[in-house]
N, C-alpha and C positions, 0 to 999 in steps of 0.2 A: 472762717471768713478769709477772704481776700482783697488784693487791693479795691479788685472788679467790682466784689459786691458790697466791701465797708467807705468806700472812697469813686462810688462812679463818676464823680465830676474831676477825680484827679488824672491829668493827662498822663501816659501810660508814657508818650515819648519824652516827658518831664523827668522821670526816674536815670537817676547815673546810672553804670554798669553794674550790677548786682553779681556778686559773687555766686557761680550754681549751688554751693552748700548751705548760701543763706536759705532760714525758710520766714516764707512769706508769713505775719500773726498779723497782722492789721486789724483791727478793733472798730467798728462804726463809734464807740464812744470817744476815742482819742481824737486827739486833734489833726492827727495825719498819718500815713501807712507807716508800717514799723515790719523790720525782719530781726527773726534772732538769731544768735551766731555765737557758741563757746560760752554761754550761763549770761552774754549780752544783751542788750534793747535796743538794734538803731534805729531811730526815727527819719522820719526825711519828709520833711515839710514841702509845703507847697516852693516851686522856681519862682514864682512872682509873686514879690518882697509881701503886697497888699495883701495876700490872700491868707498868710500866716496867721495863728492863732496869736503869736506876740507881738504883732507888726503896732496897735495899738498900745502894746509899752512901749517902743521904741527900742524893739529888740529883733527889728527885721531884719537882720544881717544875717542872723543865725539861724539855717535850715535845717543843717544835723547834729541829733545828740544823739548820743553812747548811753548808753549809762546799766551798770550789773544790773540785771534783772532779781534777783532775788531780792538785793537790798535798796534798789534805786539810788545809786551813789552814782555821782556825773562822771564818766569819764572822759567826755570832749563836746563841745557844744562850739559849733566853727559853722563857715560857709565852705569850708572845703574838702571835697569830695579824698580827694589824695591823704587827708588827715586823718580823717575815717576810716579809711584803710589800714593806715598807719599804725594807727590805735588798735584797732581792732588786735590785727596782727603780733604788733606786743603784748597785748593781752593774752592771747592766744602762747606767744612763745614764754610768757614769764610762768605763766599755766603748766605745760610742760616741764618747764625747769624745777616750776616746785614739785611736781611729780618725781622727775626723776629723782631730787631730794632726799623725801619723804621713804624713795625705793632703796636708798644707800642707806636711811639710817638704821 
C-alpha cells in the first residue's frame, strides 16, 4: 500500500519533505501514513490538529512519531519536522558506530 491508496483523503501537499530513501509502508489500519527508514517507523499524522487520531486526548500538538519498528520503543514524538530528521539521523549514525564497534572487536 501507499499513502494514495491506505490514506486517500490525506492531502498529499500536507506531507514535509520525505527523504528519497525513506519507503513509503502506510497501512489503511493505522492511524496515519508511515515510512521507514534504518530498522525505524515514522509516522506523520494529519497537518490539521482536529483530524489526528489523538486530537481527542488532547495530544494534538503531536504529528510525528519515530519509534524502532521491530520493538515499538518511542524514539521522538514532536511537532517538528527538523526533529524528525534529527533523530532519525542519529539513529542512523549511532547505527553505524555500533557496527564499526562490533568490526574492531
Amino acid at each position: 500500500m501507499t499513502i494514495a491508496t491506505a490514506f486517500p483523503d490525506y492531502p498529499a501537499s500536507d506531507l514535509p519533505p520525505i527523504p528519497s530513501h525513506w519507503r513509503d509502508i502506510s497501512w489503511h489500519n493505522d492511524a496515519c501514513p508511515s515510512f521507514t527508514v534504518a530498522g525505524l517507523q515514522v509516522f506523520i499524522d494529519y497537518a490539521e490538529p482536529a483530524k489526528r487520531e489523538l486530537a481527542h486526548y488532547g495530544l494534538a500538538d503531536v504529528r510525528f512519531h519515530v519509534m524502532e519498528a521491530e520493538t515499538g520503543s518511542s524514539i521522538i514524538a514532536t511537532d517538528d519536522w527538523q526533529a524528525v530528521i534529527d533523530a532519525v539521523d542519529d539513529h542512523v549514525a549511532a547505527g553505524i558506530d555500533a557496527e564499526a564497534d562490533r568490526s574492531r572487536a
